[in-house]
C-alpha positions as CSV (number, residue, x, y, z in Angstrom):
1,X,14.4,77.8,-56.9
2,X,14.3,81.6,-55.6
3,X,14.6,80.0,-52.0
4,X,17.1,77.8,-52.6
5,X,19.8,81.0,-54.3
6,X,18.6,82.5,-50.9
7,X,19.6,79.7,-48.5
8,X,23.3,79.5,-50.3
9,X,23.7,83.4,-49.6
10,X,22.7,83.4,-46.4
11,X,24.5,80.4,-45.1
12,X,27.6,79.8,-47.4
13,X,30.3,82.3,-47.3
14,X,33.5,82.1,-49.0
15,X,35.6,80.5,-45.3
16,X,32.7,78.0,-45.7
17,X,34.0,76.9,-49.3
18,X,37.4,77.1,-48.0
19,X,37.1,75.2,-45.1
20,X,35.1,72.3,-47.5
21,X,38.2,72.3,-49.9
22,X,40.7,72.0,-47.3
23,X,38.6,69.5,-45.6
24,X,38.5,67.5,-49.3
25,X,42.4,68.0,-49.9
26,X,43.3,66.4,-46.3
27,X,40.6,63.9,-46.5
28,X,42.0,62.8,-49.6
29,X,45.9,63.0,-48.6
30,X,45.1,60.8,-45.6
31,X,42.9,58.2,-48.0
32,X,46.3,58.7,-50.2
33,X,48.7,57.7,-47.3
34,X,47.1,55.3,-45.6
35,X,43.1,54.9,-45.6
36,X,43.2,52.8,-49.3
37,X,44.2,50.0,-47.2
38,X,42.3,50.1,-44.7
39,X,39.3,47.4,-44.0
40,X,36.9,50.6,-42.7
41,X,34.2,51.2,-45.3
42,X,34.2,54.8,-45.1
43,X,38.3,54.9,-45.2
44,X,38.4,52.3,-48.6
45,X,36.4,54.7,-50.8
46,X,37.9,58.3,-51.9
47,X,34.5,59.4,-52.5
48,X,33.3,58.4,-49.2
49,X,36.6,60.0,-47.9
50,X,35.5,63.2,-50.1
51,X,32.5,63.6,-48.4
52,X,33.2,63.1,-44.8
53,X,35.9,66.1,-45.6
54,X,33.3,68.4,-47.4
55,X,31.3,67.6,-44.2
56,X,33.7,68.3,-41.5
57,X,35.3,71.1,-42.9
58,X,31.9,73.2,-43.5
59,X,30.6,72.2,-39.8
60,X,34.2,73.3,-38.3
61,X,34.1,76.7,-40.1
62,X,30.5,77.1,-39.5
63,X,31.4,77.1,-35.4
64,X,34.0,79.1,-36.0
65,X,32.0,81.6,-37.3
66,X,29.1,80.7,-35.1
67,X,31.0,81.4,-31.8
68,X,32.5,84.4,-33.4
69,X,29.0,85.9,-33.8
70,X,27.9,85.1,-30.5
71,X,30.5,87.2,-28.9
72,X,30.1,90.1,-31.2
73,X,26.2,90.1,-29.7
74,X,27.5,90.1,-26.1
């Protein structure tokens, strides 16, 4: 348990979680507008929609960041 506390300090920061809300809201306002009618598995199911946004909004923040660091090394 001790490692897993550690893991969520080292490599979620608070633009993390705000990137994987923002991701959520627009994943679901597109779902909203026009992915509910689509014949596309992941684009029929808000869940499925949640996730993909959780996903993609961490992994955009996280290179971000991660470019960010690499040119404060150089």
């Amino acid at each position: 348990m001790k490692n897993i506390k550690n893991f969520f300090r080292k490599n979620i920061t608070w633009l993390h979680v705000l990137g994987m809300v923002a991701g959520v809201v627009l994943s679901l306002l597109y779902w909203y507008k026009s992915g509910q009618f689509s014949e596309n598995i992941l684009k029929k199911s808000p869940l499925l929609m949640a996730f993909w946004g959780v996903s993609t909004g961490y992994i955009l923040i996280d290179l971000v960041l991660g470019s960010k660091r690499k040119d404060d090394r150089e």
